[in-house]
N, C-alpha and C positions, 0 to 999 in steps of 0.2 A: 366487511372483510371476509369472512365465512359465515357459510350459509348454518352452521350451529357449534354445538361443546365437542362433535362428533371430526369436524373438519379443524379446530381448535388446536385436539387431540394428537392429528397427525399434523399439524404444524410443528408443536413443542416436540413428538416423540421423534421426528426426522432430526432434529436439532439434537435433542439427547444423543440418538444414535449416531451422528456424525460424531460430533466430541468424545462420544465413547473409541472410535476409532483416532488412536494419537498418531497425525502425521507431522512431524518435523521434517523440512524440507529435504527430499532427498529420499525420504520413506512416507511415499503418500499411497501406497498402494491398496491396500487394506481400504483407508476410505472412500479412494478414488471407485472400488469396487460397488462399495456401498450408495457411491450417488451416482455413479451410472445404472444401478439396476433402480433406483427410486428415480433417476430420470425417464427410463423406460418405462416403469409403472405409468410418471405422469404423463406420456404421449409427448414427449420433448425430443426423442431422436439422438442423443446425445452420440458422437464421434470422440474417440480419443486418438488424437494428434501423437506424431513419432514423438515430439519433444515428451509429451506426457500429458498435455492438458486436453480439456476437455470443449467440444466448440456443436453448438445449438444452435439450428436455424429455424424460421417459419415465418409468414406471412408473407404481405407484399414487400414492394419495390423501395417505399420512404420508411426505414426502419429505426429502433433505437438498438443503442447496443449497452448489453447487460455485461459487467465483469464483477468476477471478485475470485478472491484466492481459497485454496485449498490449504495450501500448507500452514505451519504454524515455524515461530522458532524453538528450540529444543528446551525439555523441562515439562516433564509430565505433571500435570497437577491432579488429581483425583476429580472423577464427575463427580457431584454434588446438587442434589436439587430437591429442594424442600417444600414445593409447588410454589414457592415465590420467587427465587432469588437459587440462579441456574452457576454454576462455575465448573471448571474446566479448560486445560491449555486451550486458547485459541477460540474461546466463546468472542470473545471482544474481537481480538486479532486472528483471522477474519469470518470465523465459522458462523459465528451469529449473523454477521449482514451477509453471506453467503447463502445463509437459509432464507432469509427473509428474503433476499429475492429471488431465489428457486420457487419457494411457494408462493409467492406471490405470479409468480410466473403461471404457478399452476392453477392456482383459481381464476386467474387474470385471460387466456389463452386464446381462452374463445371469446372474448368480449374487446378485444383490444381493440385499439382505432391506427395502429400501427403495426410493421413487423418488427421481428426482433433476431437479433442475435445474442447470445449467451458464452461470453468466454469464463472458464474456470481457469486457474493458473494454478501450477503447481512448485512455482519456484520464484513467487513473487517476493520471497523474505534471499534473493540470492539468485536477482539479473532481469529476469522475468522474460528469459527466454521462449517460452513456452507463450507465454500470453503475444510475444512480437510476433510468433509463427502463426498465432490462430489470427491475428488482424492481417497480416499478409492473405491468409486464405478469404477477408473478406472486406475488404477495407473501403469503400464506398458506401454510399447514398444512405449514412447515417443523420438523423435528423441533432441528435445528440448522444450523451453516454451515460451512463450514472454506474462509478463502482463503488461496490462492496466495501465500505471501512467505515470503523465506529463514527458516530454523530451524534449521541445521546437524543436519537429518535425526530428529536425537533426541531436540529441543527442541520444544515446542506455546508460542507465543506466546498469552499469556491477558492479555494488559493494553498499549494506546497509549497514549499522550499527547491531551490534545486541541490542539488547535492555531487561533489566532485570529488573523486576518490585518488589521491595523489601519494606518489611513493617518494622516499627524499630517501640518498645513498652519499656515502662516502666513500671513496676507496686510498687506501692510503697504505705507506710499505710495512710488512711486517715489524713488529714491535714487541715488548714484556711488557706485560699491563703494568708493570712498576714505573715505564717511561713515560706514561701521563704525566706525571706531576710535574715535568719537562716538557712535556710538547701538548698536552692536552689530552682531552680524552674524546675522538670523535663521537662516538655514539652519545653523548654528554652533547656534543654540539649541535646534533640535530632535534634533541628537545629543545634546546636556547632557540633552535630555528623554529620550531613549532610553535612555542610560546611566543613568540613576535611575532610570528604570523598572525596570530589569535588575537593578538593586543591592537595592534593597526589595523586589524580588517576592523575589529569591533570602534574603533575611532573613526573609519573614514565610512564607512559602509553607515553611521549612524544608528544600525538596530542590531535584532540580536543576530548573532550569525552562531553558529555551532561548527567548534571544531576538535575533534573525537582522535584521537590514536588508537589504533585498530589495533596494531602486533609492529615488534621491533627486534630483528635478529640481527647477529655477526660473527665473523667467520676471519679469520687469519687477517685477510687483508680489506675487507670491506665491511660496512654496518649498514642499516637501512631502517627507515622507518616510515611507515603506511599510516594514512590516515583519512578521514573522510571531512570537506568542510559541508554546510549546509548553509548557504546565503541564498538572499530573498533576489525576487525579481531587479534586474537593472544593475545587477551588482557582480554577473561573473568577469566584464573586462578586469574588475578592481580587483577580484580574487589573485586573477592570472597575473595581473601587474605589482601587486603585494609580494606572491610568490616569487616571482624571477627578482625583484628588488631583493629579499631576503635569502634567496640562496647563492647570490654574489656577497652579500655582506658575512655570512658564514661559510662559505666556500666549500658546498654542497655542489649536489646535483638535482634534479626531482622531475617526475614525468608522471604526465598526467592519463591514468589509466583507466577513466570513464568521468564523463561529464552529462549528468541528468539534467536539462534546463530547466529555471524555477517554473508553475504552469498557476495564471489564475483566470480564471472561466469571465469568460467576454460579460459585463452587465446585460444585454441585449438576447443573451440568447434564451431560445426557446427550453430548452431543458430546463434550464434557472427558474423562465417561472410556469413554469409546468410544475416542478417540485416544491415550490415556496404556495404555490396554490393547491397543491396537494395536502401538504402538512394543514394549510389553514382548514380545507373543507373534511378534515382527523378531527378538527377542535382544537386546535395547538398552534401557539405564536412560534413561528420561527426563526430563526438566528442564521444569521451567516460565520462561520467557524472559517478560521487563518491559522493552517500548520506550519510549523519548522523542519516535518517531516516529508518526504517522500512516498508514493504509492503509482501502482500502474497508470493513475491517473496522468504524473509528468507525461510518459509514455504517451498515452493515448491523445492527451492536447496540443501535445507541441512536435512529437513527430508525425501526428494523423490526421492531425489539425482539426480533428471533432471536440467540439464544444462538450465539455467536461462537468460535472459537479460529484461530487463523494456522500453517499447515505447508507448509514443504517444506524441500528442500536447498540448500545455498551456507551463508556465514559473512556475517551483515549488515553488519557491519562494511566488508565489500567494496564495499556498495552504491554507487552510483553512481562510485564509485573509475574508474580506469584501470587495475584490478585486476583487475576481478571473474571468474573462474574456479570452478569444482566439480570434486570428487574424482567423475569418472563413478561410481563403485562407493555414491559416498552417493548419489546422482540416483537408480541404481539400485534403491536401499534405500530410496531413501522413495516408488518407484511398490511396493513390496513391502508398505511401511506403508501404504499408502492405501489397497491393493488389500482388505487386513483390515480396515481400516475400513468399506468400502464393503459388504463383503460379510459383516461381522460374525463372521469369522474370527479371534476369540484367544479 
């Protein structure tokens, strides 16, 4: 992985110093500065894009492509590191697997047996606008991808969720909130709508589906209410047909304001076992890992149609918590597992 305790050193202290700089999306600039001038240390070239992310290129013509995010969601946690056991907003979500393939990248550079590109994002926790601008500027002749999000080191994430983010409204004449008790209470009837939605997906969809209320306002003559569902592969017709079923039965309205398709990474592809034979020739049995979450990843397999897997270190579970901390020694291990990937090392 590294050639001694000296390259070890500035693995862990790059990782420190990012997490010391807190970006919640929206305010990444501070770090963004930070890993542009340690990109330029490491002969990486980095460009920062209008949207604000950051986009690495080198090598030849058959490349892979490197991602992961910058930003964090909001809630400073204090750095903490005790030379085992690392914590700080955004070590898990996504600063840790962001390090670990920057430096792996840097060790990795000159010995690759492919090229590469490198997109950072800085709005991956809100659109990932940023990251769609930097694959526009290069979007071809990717062998595969691998981004940036927790894995517990030994795991290769091959399957998300996809996720649709739908607004449900009423409009109806003005009224004194005393006249409910007479006519009903709209904003009352688009949780009844929510709550049935929730209930039949999870009936007919058979597994787990996730369905989240985001924020709910109203105003003299209208209510609304926003939410996000998260169904698995093969299941958004039945979302769409749930919906419009249930907002004729409550006599709503609802429009559908983004739709991430669910992505799960081909068994055949070449990235899958490039990484499953990486982890192995680390010393470590690997696992194939199935989210209910979403990550740049939807993005990049289903609208780029480049063969996808998700790695790094931390426990997801931790994610967005008050938690979220790494075993340094797994951090470690998976800039060791990338490093063989990168360079076709097992």
């Amino acid at each position: 992985m590294s050639s001694g305790k000296s390259s070890e050193r500035e693995e862990v202290s790059f990782l420190v110093n990012l997490l010391e700089r807190y970006s919640p999306t929206g305010s990444v600039e501070e770090a963004r500065g930070y890993l542009v001038d340690k990109m330029r240390e490491y002969g990486l070239h980095p460009t920062v894009l209008s949207r604000g992310g950051v986009l690495c290129q080198g090598g030849g013509r058959r490349r892979v492509l490197l991602c992961g995010h910058l930003d964090t969601v909001p809630g400073m946690i204090p750095v903490r590191f005790d030379g085992r056991i690392l914590s700080g907003r955004g070590v898990v979500d996504a600063k840790g697997p962001l390090a670990a393939i920057v430096q792996a990248l840097r060790l990795s550079v000159d010995e690759m047996d492919t090229g590469y590109v490198l997109i950072v994002s800085v709005d991956e926790e809100d659109g990932s606008v940023s990251t769609i601008e930097a694959l526009e500027r290069c979007r071809d002749g990717f062998m595969g991808a691998v981004v940036g999000e927790p894995s517990r080191t030994c795991g290769v994430t091959v399957s998300y969720y996809g996720m649709m983010a739908v607004e449900a409204f009423i409009q109806f004449k003005p009224m004194h909130p005393s006249a409910s008790a007479w006519f009903g209470d709209p904003m009352e009837r688009l949780f009844r709508f929510s709550i049935t939605v929730s209930d039949r997906l999870r009936s007919r969809v058979g597994r787990k589906v996730v369905i989240q209320p985001i924020r709910s306002d109203r105003a003299q003559d209208y209510c609304r209410l926003s939410m996000e569902i998260r169904y698995p592969q093969d299941a958004g017709e039945t979302v769409r047909s749930t919906l419009s079923e249930a907002s004729k039965e409550f006599e709503c309205e609802y429009r559908v304001l983004a739709d991430i398709p669910p992505y799960t990474t081909p068994e055949d592809a070449e990235v899958l076992s490039r990484m499953l034979n990486s982890i192995r020739a680390s010393g470590l049995e690997p696992r194939l890992i199935r989210k209910t979450s979403t990550s740049d990843m939807n993005i990049i397999g289903t609208f780029y149609d480049v063969p996808c897997v998700a790695y790094g270190p931390g426990n997801p579970r931790l994610s967005h918590t008050w938690y979220e901390r790494i075993r340094i020694q797994d951090y470690l291990k998976s800039v060791e597992v990338l490093c063989r990937f990168l360079k076709g090392n097992f």
